[in-house]
C-alpha positions, 0 to 999 in steps of 0.5 A: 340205740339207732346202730343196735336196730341197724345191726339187728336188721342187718342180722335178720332179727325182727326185734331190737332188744332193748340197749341200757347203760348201767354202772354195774356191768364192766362191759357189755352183756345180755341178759333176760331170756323172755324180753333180752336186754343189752347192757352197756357200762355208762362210760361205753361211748367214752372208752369204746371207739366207733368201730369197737361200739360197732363190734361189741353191739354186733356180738351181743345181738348175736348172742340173742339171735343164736339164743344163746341164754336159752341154751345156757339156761337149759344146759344149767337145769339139766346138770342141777337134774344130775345132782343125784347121779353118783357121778356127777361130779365127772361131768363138765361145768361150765361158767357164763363165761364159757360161751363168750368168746 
């Protein structure tokens, strides 16, 4: 969308992650490390006022620019290694959630 690509220039980025609606997401989110995807619920411009679509665009850029997926992605690889560590169990789990807000 045209306020996504402002947003990223704003921030700096280079490329505009792609921005979709979907009836399967109950907010926005991103997904995709190699090619990001910004997923907006179908009924975003609706329940959404232009300030909040303003806010939650700005928030989900920001989570690709930090490369926020690649981290989680990381952090979930290296705790599904310690499967074998005999304490494993002590370590912190983390859901996606965790680094939201």
């Amino acid at each position: 969308t045209l306020a996504a690509r402002d947003i990223a220039r704003r921030l700096g980025m280079r490329r505009t992650p792609i921005v979709r609606t979907s009836l399967l997401c109950s907010g926005p989110l991103v997904t995709g490390l190699a090619r990001p995807i910004i997923l907006l619920p179908e009924w975003f411009h609706e329940d959404y006022d232009p300030g909040e679509q303003r806010e939650a665009l700005t928030h989900e850029l920001m989570h690709v620019r930090r490369g926020d997926l690649w981290a989680l992605q990381a952090a979930q690889i290296i705790l599904a290694l310690q499967l074998f560590n005999p304490r494993h169990e002590s370590l912190p789990r983390r859901s996606g959630s965790g680094l939201r807000r």
